[in-house]
Every structure is written in C-alpha cells, then in structure tokens.
C-alpha positions in Angstrom: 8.4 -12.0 -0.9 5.7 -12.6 1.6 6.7 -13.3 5.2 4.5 -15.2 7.5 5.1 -15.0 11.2 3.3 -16.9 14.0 0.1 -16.2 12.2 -3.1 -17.8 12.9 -6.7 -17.3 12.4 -9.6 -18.3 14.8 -13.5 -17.8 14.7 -14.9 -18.3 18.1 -13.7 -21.9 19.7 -12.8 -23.3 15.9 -9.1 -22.7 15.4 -8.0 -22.6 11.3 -4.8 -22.4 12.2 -1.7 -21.2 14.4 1.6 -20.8 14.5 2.5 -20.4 11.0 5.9 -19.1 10.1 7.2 -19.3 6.6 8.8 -17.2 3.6 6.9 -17.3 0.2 9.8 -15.9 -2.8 9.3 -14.7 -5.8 9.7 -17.0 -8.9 7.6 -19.5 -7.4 3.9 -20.8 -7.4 2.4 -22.2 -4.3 -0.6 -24.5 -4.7 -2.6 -23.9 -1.2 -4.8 -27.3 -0.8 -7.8 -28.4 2.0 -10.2 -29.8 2.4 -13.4 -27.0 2.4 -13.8 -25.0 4.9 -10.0 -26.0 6.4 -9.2 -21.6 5.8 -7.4 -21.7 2.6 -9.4 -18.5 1.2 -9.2 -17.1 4.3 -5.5 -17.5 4.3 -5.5 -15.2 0.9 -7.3 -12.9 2.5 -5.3 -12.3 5.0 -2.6 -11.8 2.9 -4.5 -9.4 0.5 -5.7 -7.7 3.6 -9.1 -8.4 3.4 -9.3 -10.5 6.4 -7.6 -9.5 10.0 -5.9 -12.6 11.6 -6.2 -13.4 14.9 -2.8 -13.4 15.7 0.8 -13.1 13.8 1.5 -11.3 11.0 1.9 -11.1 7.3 5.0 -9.0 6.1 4.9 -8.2 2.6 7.8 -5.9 0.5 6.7 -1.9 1.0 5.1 -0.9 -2.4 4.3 -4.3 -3.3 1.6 -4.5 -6.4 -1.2 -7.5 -5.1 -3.4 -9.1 -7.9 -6.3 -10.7 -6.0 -9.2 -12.5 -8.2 -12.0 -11.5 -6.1 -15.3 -13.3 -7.2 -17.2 -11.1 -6.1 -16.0 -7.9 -7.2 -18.7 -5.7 -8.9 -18.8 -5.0 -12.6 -20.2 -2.9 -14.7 -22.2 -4.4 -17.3 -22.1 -1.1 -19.7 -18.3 -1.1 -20.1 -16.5 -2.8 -22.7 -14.6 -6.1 -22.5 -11.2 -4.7 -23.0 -11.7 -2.0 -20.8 -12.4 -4.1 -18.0 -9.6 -6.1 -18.4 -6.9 -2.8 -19.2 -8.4 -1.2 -15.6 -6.0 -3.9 -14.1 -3.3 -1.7 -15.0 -4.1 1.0 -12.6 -1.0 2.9 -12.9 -0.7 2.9 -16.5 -4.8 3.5 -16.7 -4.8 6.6 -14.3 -2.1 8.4 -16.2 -3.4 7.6 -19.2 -7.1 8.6 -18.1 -5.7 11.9 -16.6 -3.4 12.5 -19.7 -6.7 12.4 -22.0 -8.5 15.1 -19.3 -5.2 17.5 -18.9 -5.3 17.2 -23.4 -9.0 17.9 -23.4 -8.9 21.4 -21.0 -8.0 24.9 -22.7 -4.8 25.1 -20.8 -3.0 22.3 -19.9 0.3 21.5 -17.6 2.8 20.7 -20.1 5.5 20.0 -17.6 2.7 17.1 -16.4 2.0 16.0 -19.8 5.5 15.1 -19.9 5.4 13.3 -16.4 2.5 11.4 -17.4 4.1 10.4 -21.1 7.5 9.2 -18.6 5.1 7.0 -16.3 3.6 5.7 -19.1 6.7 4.5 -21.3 7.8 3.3 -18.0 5.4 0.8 -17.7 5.1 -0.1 -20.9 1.9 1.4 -21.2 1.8 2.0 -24.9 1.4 -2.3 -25.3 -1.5 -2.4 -22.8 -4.0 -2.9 -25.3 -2.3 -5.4 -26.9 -1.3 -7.4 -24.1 -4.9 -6.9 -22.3 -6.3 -8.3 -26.0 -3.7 -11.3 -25.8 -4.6 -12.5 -22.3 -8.2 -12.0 -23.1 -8.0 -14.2 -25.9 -5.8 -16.6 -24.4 -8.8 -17.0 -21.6 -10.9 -18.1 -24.8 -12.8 -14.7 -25.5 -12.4 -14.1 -29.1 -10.8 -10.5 -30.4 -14.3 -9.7 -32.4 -15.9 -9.3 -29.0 -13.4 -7.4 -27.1 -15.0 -4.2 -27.5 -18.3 -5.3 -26.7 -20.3 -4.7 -23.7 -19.7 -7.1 -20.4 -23.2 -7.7 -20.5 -23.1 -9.8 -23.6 -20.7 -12.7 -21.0 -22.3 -14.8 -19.5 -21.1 -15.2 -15.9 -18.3 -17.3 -16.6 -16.9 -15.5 -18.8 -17.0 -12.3 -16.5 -14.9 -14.1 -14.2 -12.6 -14.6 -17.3 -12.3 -10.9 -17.2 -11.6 -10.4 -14.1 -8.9 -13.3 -14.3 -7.4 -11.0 -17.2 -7.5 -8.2 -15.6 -6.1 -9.0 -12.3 -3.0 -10.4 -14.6 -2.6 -7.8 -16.6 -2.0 -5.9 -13.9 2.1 -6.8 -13.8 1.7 -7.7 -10.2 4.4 -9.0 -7.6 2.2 -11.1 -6.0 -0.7 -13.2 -7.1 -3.6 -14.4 -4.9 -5.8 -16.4 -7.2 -8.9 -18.3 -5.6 -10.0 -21.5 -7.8 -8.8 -19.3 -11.3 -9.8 -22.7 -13.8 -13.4 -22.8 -12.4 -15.3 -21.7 -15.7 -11.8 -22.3 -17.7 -11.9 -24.7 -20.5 -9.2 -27.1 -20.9 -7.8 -24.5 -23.3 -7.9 -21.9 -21.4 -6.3 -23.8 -18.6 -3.4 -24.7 -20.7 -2.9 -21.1 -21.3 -3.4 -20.3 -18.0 -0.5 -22.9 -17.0 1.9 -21.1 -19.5 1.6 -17.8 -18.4 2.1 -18.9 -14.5 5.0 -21.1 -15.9 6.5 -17.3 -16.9 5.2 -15.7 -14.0 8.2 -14.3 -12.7 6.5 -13.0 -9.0 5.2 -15.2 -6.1 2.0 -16.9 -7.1 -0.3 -18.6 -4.5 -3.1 -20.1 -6.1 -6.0 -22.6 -4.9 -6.9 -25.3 -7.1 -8.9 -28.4 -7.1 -7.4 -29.3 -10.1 -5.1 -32.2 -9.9 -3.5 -31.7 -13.5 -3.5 -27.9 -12.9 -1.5 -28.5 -9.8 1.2 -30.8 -11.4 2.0 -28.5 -13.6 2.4 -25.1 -12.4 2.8 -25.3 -8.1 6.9 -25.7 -7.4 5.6 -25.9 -4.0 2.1 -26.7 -2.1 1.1 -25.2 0.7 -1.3 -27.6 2.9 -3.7 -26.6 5.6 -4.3 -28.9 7.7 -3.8 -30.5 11.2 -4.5 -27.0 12.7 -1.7 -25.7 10.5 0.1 -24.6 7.1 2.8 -27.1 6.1 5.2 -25.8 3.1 6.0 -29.0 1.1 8.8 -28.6 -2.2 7.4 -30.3 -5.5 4.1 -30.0 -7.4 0.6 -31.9 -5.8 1.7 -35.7 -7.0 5.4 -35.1 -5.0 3.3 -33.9 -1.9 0.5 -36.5 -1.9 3.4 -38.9 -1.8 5.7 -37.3 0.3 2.4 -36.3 3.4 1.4 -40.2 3.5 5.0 -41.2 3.2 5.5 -38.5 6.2 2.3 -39.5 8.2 3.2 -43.7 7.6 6.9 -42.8 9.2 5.4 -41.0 12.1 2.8 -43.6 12.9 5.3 -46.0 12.8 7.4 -44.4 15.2 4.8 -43.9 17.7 3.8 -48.3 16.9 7.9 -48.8 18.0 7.8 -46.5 20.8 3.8 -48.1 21.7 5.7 -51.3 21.7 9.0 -50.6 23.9 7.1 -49.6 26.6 4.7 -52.5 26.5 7.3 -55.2 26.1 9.1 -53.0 29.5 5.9 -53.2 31.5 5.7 -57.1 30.3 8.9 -57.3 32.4 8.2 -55.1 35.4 4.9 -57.1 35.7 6.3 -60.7 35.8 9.6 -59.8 37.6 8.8 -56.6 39.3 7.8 -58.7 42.5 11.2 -60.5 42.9 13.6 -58.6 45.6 16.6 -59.9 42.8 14.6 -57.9 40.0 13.6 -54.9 42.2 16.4 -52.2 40.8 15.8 -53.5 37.6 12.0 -53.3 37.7 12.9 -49.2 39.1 15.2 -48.8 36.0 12.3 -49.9 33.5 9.8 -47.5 35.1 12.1 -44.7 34.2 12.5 -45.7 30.9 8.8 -45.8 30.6 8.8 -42.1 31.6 11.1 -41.0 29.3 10.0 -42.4 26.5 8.2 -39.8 24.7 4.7 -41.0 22.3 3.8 -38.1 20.2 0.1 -37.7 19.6 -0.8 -37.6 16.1 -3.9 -34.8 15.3 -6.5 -35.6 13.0 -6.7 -34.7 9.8 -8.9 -31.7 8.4 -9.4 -34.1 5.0 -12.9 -36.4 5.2 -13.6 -38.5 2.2 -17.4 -39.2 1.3 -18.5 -42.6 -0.2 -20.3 -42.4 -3.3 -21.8 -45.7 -4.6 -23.8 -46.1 -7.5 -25.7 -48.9 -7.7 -27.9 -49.4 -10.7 -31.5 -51.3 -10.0 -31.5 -52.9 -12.9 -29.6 -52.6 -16.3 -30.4 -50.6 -19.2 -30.7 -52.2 -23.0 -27.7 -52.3 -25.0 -28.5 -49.2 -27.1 -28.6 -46.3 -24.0 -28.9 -42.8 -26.6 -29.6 -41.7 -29.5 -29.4 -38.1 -30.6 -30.9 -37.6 -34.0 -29.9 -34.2 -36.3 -30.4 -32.4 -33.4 -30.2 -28.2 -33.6 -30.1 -25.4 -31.2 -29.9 -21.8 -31.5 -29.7 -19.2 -29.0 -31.1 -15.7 -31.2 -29.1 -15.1 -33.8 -26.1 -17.9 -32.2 -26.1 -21.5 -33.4 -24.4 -23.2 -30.7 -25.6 -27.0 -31.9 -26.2 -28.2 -35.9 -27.3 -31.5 -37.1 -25.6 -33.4 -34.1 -25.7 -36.8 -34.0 -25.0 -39.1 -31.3 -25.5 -42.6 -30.6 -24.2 -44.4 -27.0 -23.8 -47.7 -26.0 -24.5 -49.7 -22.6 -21.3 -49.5 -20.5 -19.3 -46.6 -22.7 -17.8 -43.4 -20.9 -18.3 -40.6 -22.9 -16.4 -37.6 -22.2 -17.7 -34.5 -24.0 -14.6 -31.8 -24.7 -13.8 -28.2 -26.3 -13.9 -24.8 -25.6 -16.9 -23.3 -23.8 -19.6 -21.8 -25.7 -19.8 -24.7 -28.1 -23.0 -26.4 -26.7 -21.9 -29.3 -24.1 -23.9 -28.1 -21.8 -26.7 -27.2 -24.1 -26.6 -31.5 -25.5 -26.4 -32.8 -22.1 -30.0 -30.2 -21.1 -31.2 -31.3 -24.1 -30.4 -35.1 -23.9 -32.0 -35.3 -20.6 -35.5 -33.1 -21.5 -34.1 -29.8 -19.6 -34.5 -27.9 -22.7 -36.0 -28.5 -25.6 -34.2 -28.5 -29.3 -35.0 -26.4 -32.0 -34.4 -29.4 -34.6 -34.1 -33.3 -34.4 -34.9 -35.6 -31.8 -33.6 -37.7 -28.4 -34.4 -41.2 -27.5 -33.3 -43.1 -24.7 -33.0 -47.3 -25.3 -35.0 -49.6 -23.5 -35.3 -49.8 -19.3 -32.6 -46.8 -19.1 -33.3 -44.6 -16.2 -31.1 -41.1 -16.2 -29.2 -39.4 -13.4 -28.8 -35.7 -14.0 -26.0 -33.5 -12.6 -26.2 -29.9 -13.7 -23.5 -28.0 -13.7 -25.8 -25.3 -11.9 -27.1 -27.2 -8.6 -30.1 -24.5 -8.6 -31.3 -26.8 -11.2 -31.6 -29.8 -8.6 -32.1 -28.4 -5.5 -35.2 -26.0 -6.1 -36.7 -25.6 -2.6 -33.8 -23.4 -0.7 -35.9 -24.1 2.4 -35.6 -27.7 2.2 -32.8 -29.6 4.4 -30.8 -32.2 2.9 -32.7 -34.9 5.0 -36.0 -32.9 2.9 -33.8 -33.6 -0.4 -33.4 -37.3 0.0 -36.7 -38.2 1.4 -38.3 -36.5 -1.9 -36.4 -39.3 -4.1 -37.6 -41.8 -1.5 -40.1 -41.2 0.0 -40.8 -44.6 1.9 -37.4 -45.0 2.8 -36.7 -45.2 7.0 -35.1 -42.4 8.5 -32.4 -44.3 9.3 -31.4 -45.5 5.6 -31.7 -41.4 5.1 -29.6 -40.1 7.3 -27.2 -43.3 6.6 -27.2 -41.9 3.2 -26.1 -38.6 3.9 -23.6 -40.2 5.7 -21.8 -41.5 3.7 -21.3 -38.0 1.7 -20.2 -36.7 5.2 -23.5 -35.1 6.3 -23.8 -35.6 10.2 -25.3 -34.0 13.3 -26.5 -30.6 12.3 -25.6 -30.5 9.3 -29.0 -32.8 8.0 -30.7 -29.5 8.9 -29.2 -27.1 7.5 -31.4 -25.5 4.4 -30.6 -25.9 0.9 -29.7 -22.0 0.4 -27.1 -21.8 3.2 -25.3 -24.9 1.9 -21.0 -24.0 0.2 -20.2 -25.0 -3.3 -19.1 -28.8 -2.4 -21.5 -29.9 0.4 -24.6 -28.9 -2.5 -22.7 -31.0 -4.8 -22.2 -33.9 -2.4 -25.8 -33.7 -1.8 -27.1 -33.8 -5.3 -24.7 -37.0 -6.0 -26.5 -38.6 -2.5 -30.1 -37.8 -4.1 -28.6 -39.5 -7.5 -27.4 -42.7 -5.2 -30.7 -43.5 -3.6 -32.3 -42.8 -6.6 -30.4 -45.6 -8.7 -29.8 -45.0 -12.5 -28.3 -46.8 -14.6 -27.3 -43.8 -16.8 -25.1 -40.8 -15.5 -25.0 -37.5 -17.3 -23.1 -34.7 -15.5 -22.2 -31.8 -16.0 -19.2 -30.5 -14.8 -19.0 -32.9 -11.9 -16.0 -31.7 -10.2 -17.0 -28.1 -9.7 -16.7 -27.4 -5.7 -15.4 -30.5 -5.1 -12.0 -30.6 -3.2 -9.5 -33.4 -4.4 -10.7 -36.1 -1.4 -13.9 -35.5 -3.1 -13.1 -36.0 -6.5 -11.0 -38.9 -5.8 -13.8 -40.5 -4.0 -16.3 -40.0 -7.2 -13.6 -41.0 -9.6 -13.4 -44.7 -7.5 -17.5 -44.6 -7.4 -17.6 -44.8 -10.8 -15.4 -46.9 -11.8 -17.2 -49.2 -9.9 -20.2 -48.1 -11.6 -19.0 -51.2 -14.6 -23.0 -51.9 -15.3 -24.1 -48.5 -16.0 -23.1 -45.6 -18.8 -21.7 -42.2 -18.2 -21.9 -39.2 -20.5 -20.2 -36.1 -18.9 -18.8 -33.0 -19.6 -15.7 -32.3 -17.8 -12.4 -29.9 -18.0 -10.6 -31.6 -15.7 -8.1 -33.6 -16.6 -6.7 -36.1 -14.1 -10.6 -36.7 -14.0 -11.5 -37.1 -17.7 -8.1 -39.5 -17.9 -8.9 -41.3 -14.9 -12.3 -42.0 -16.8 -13.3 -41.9 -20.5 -13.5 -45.2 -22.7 -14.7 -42.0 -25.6 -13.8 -38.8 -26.4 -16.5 -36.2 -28.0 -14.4 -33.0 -28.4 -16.7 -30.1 -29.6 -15.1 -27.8 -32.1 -16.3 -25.0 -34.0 -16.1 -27.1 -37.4 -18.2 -29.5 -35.4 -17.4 -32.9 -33.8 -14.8 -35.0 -33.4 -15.8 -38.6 -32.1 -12.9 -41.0 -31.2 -13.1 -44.9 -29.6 -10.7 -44.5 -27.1 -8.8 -43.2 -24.1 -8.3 -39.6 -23.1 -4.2 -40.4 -23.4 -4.8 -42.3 -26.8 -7.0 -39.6 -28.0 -4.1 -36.9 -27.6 -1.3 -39.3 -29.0 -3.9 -39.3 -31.4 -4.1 -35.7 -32.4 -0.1 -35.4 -32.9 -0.2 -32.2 -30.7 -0.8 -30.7 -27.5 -4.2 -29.0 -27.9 -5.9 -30.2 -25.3 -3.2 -31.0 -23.0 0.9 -30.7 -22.6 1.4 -34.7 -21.5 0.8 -35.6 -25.2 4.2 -33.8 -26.0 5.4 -35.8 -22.5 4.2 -39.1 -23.5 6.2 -39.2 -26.7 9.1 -37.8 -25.1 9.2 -40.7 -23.3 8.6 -42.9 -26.1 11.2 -41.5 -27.9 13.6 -41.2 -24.9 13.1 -45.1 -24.6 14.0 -45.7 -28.3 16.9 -43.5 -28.3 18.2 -45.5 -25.1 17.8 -48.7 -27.2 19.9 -47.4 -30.3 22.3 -46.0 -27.5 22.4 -49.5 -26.1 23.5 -50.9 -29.4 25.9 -48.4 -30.4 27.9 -49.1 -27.4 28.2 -52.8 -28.0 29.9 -51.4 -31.2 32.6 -49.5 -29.1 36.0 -50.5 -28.2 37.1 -52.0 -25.2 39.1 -48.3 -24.9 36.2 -46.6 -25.5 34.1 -48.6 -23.4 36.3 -47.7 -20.2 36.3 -44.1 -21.3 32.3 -44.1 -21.2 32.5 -46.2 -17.8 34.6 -43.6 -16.3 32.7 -40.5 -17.1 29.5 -42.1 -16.0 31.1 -42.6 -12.9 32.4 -39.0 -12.7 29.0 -37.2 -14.1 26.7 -37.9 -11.1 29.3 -36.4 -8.7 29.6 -33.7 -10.8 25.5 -32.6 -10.9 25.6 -32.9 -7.5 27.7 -30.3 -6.8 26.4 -28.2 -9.4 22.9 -28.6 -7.3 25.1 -28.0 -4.1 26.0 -25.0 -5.7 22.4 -23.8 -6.7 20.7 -24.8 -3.8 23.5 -22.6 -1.8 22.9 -20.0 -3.8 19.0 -19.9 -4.2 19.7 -20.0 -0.3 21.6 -17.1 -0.3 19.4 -15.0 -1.9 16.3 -15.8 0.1 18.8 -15.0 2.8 19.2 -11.2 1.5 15.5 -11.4 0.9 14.5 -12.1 4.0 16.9 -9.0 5.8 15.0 -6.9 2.8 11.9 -7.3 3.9 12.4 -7.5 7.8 11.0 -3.9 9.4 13.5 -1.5 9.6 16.0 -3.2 8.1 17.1 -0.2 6.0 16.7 2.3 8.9 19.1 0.3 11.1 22.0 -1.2 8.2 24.5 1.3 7.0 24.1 2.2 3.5 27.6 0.6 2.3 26.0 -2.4 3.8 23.1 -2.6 1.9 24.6 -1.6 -1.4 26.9 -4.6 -1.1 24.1 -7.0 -0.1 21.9 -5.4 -3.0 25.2 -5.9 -5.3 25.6 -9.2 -4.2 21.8 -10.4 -4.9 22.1 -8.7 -8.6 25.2 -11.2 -8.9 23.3 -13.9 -7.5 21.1 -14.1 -10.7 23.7 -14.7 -13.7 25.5 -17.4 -11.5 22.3 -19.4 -10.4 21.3 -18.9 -14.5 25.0 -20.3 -15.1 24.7 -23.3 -12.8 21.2 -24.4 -13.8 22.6 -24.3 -17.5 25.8 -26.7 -16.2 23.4 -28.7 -14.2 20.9 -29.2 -17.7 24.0 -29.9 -19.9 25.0 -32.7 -17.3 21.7 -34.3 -17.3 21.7 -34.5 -20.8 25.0 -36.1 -20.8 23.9 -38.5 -18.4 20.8 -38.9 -20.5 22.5 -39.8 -23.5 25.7 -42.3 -21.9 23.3 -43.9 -20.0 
C-alpha cells in the first residue's frame, strides 16, 4: 500500500499540487493522467524517492520492493539481453552471483552455500531465466537474440529491457512512466495481460486511451492544483469529471441566480418603509449564500486545422517492388502499394518490420535498395517523423524561427496566431528548439505542417508525447481533413479506430491489405491479435442473439412458469446488491487493516494478540471476498440469461 498524506510539490511560485491525501492498495492499477507538465512524473518520483516534496509525506510498507522504469537509467551495451533483464531480480541475482564466487574459491562456506541455495528456492530463483526469457519475448524481442549483446537494440528496444527487467523484478509496487511508448500493439496487449495479473499496486502514466480502458481500476488525475482519485478505467472518469464539473457549475448558475433575483427585490422595494425588514432579511440571505469558485483547469487543447491548398489527383501513391535491407536484415521485399485520393491508411505490426522504413522511403528520406515511389499528380506531402530531430534541425531556432522558414512572407501576426492555436504564447515563441518537452516539439512540427498546407499526410507515430487533449484535438483535425489522404503508422488504438478507412498490417510473411475499418478488420481476423475488443465485439453480438432465442423460448413457457421467471427476476437484483454490499464492506475492511499496518508505529504501540487477530482476520478476508465475487458472477449470469 502506498499512503499519501497532505503532500504537495512546489517549484518556486508554481504550485503542482497540495494537499493530497489518499491510500493506493494493492491489487489495483492506477492510471495517473495530465496534461504535460501538470507533475504526474514528478508525482512517481516522489514516491520512488527520487524527488523530495515540498510538503506531506509518502508512507509506503517497511521493506517494500519498488519497480521504477527509469528512462534514463544507464546500460551497458556489452552485456547480454537476458542478463539485463534477470538483474531486475536483485535478490535472486546477488545470491546467485555470490553463490558462483563462494563455488569458484578453494575453500568455501558450506553453511552459506546452503543459505544462499534457501534464498534462492525461496524466490523462485531457479525459473528466472525462464520467466526473464518469457517477458522478454512477450515485449516482442525474439528468444534467438536473448543472448546477444544490448548493443544490437535499437533504442526502443532498450527501453523494452528495461520494461522487462523492472517486471521481473516481483515488485510490490510499480511506477511505470509512459511503459507503451516504443511498444507495438502486440506488445501492448501483452503488456495489458500481465498488469491484468499484477497482483501489487500499479501506478502507471499513459497517453494511451485503449491502454487505459483496459488495465487502470482507478485514475488518478492531476489537476486543478491537485490529485483527484476517481473509481473506473479513463472512459468512466472522462465521464464522471465533466459530469462532476457540469453539476458544480450548475450549482454555482442556481446560486448566481438566487442572489440576483434577491437583489432584483431589495432594489425595487428596498426604498419602501412597508418593505424595509424585508429588504434587511434579503441582504442576509445574500451573505449567506455561499458561490464556490471553480479553478481552472491544468488541461489546454490546441487547434490543429489542416487545410489543403488545392487537391491532389485521384491516384495519391504508388510504391512499386520496392526493397530494403539493413546489412545482412531485409526489413522490406517487393512491396507494393498503391493509394487513393481521400483513403486513411493505417500501417500495422510489430516493430522491426519496416513501417517506418516505407513511410522514409515513400517520402524521399531514404532511399530504397530496389523498386520505385511516385506520387500522382498536384500531391504535395506532409511529413511527420516519428523522430522530431528529423524536422526540427536547427536546435537554436525558436518556434516563431520554425514557422517563418515554411512561410516566409507570412506577417508576424499570422505566425504567432499560428502557434497559437497549438498553445504557444508569450515566452514560449522564444524558446529554442533543443529546450522544447516531447509534446510541445510535436505540436510544433504539426503547426509547421498547417501553414504549410498538404494535401497528403504521412506520419509517423503521431501520438508520441502527445497527452490525450492533444490527441483528441488531432483526431477531430483530421477528420476534418475529408479532401486530403493520410498514410500513418500508429500503435495506438483508440487513434487508429477513431481513423483508418484501410488497414496495412505488416507481418513477417509480408502484407496484409484490407478495405476497411480498424473494428471490421479485427472481426475480420476471427481473433484477438491485434486487439482484445475483437473477442468483446462478438460477445456482444452473440449476447444479443442469445437474448433473442431467450425471448422466444419464453413465449413458449407456461403461464406457471412465466410467474416463476417474473418472480426471480424480481428477487435477483436485490440479491446482487447485497452480495456487492457485502464485497464492498469487506474490500473496506481490509483497506481498513491496511491502513493501521502501514501507519508508523503501529506495531510498536498494538499489543501483539491484537495484531495477530487483525492479521488473522485480513487472511480471512481473502477466501470470503473470493466467495462473494463468485456469488455475485453466478448472479449476473443469471440475470443475463432470464433477462
């Protein structure tokens, strides 16, 4: 469990936030969203103790085990894959390093031999390998390279090994910063499985809408100047903040109102002798009447726009037997590609495979071994590269610098009311290129794209940096963007859904192209592959047909029958709910017991028949909330299948 009490964090005059009390328990994942630069990694690393806060405290269990994916955390390029991810393990590593020095000398401890062979069976140390290898190759690096040198990963794919290696670490708590960046929508899946199992406290920050949904049980949102704990994944807190926000505001509109209508009154009748007491009696009313001011939000949307100058021909692309090889690695073979005006091409599959290397070569940023590109007639190509180096080559240059390159004869006004609209202001026009965050260099490179007007957008990886305001904002932009053509390579999936009239999934037997949606693509494919809400979306279908057979049996019942069914609808809802009673007391409970657990000197100061009867009673707690979650499914699916 974590505990978080009155904490806040400050940098000068700029308050993160303050006041923030709450109890993080294992068992459940809490997605922490902001908008950039709103302290959400700063939050984790005050947890993980990297960070001191400016006030409060974080109170975490004594001898809790942290896994932290640090970004920057230095590697050794010499060592090999599997090591790298094993050294997560450090108890089970240092015993079995020291084991192999203490076996190596001419005279060795046997009494600490044995120790070291106990610490080792007791954390299952004799299955690291294995389970390093499976969680390396769930993270999509292949078993024939697991003992190869780091250096042979690309960057990426050294974050991948860290990822692996903070979770093979068995920790109680895990602090992961943005873990799908450089994930593939494989990888991601696996990654959502293994949190799904996670049996700790997981807080994890994500600009991943799909990611989101399905692993946070609760979201953690930073903003206002604080950290509000909402229950449900990101689609039940986007709903439940505006719903929140909407009831507040109007609140503050009725109480706005009341005293309005009140001073109406006192001003028409307040002169009147006959009205004077009752004029008094309004005033006070006035001054009790409370209007809470509502703080403004942390969250800024930018505007992107995309406005073609002209339109393309009808045939955009065309990618002819086109080849690539990197060494002795052929990453593309005889593609072909042809594209259309007005088609949304989304360009899938595991990394490694080439996307990026068709979309460089496609736009002339590298050049193909084999075959040839040619764009159709009047089509002019916006670039976004997944690396915004690529783009923005001066680091000296400001963004005003930036824009004023693409258009050069614009005013200064149209420049600066550019960068505006991707929520550049004041200062911030100056900054250079090389001090720019993740998301504000993407913003930028999409504002140098908008002024400069293509009809054609390839990009790379779009969504990379870019909190969820941000990608919701590009996901409307180019919608709107019905004249021009998109090719892009994306893994994420709210924004690949949200988007693609094609589908182009790269796969090592080559590629598969399919006319379509991103959700008819995966009904398509009979499986879950890609994505889990391919199994969801024929649940439903089939949870629809088997409520239309159920429909018709019962028309077939007797009148007897009928009643009977009638009657234990009736009595089914009433029972779930206190089956959920009873969980929700429970679940309650054991937080309870939690909480006086980790509270400082709680053990000190409770007598020790005390705490083995709480400690008894929170083993108990786990078979019964088991037993009432299984009552509580075998209700629901009575319910599901009378109804």
């Amino acid at each position: 469990m974590i505990g978080l009490s009155e904490l806040g964090k400050s940098y000068g005059a700029r308050t993160l936030f303050e006041g923030v009390s709450m109890k993080l328990v294992p068992g459940s994942r809490y997605g922490l969203v902001g908008a950039n630069g709103s302290g959400k990694t700063t939050l984790l690393e005050i947890i993980a103790g990297d960070e001191p806060a400016s006030e409060g405290s974080v109170i975490l269990p004594k001898g809790a085990r942290l896994g932290v994916l640090r970004q920057d955390r230095f590697l050794r390029d010499e060592d090999a894959i599997l090591d790298v991810a094993m050294a997560g393990d450090e108890i089970v590593t240092a015993a079995i390093a020291e084991q192999r020095a203490l076996t190596a000398s001419e005279s060795p401890d046997p009494q600490r031999l044995v120790e070291l062979e106990d610490r080792i069976a007791a954390h299952d140390g004799y299955t690291l390998e294995a389970r390093a290898s499976a969680i390396l190759e769930g993270l999509g690096i292949p078993v024939a390279s697991h003992r190869m040198p780091l250096a042979t990963l690309s960057g990426g794919f050294k974050l991948r090994v860290l990822l692996a290696q903070v979770l093979i670490g068995g920790p109680d708590v895990l602090l992961l910063d943005e873990p799908t960046n450089h994930l593939d929508i494989l990888s991601i899946r696996w990654l959502e499985k293994f949190l799904a199992a996670y049996a700790g406290c997981a807080v994890v920050i994500s600009h991943d809408q799909r990611f989101l949904d399905n692993v946070a049980s609760h979201v953690l949102d930073v903003d206002y100047g604080t950290i509000t704990l909402y229950t449900g994944n990101y689609s039940a807190f986007a709903r439940d903040k505006i719903a929140i926000r909407e009831r507040k505001e109007a609140e503050i509109a009725r109480a706005e109102a009341t005293i309005a209508e009140k001073k109406a009154w006192v001003e028409r009748f307040g002169a009147k002798a006959t009205k004077a007491r009752q004029a008094q009696s309004r005033l006070k009313q006035i001054e009790k009447i409370e209007v809470e001011e509502l703080e403004l939000s942390s969250r800024r949307s930018p505007l992107f726009q995309f406005t073609p100058e002209r339109k393309s021909g009808r045939d955009v692309l065309e990618i002819a037997s086109v080849s690539k090889a990197y060494g002795d690695k052929k990453v593309l073979v005889d593609v072909s590609l042809a594209v259309r005006r007005g088609e949304r091409v989304a360009i899938l599959g595991p990394n490694g495979l080439g996307k990026s290397t068709l979309l460089k070569i496609a736009v002339g940023a590298l050049a193909s071994d084999a075959g040839s590109v040619k764009w159709g007639h009047e089509t002019r190509v916006g670039y976004f590269a997944q690396d915004h180096h690529e783009a923005l080559v001066d680091p000296d240059a400001t963004p005003v610098d930036v824009i004023w390159n693409a258009v050069p004869k614009a005013e200064t006004s149209y420049v600066r009311g550019q960068l505006g609209r991707v929520l550049f202001s004041g200062d911030d026009v100056k900054k250079k290129v090389s001090a720019l965050s993740g998301g504000e260099a993407a913003r930028l490179v999409f504002c140098r794209i908008m002024v400069e007007k293509p009809n054609v957008l390839v990009l790379d990886e779009p969504t990379n940096h870019l909190d969820l305001e941000a990608i919701e904002a590009l996901v409307e932009g180019l919608r709107a963007f019905e004249e021009g053509t998109i090719i892009f390579v994306s893994h994420d999936r709210a924004f690949v859904s949200a988007l693609a009239t094609r589908i182009l999934e790269v796969t090592p037997e080559g590629f598969r192209d399919f006319p379509g949606t991103y959700e008819a693509y995966l009904e398509r494919c009979g499986d879950d592959h890609l994505d889990a809400d391919a199994v969801v979306l024929r649940a439903k279908r089939e949870k629809t047909a088997a409520g239309a057979t159920a429909k018709t049996e019962s028309s077939a019942l007797s009148w007897e029958e009928q009643k009977k069914r009638a009657n234990r609808l009736k009595q089914l809802p009433i029972k779930r709910d206190e089956v959920l009673a009873a969980i929700d007391a429970a679940e309650a409970r054991k937080a309870a017991i939690q909480a006086a657990f980790c509270e400082p000197g709680f053990f000190e100061k409770t007598p020790a028949d005390e705490v083995a009867r709480l400690e008894r009673e929170e083993k108990e707690l786990g078979p019964k909330i088991e037993a009432l979650l299984a009552e509580w499914e075998a209700l629901e699916t009575e319910l599901g299948s009378l109804a």
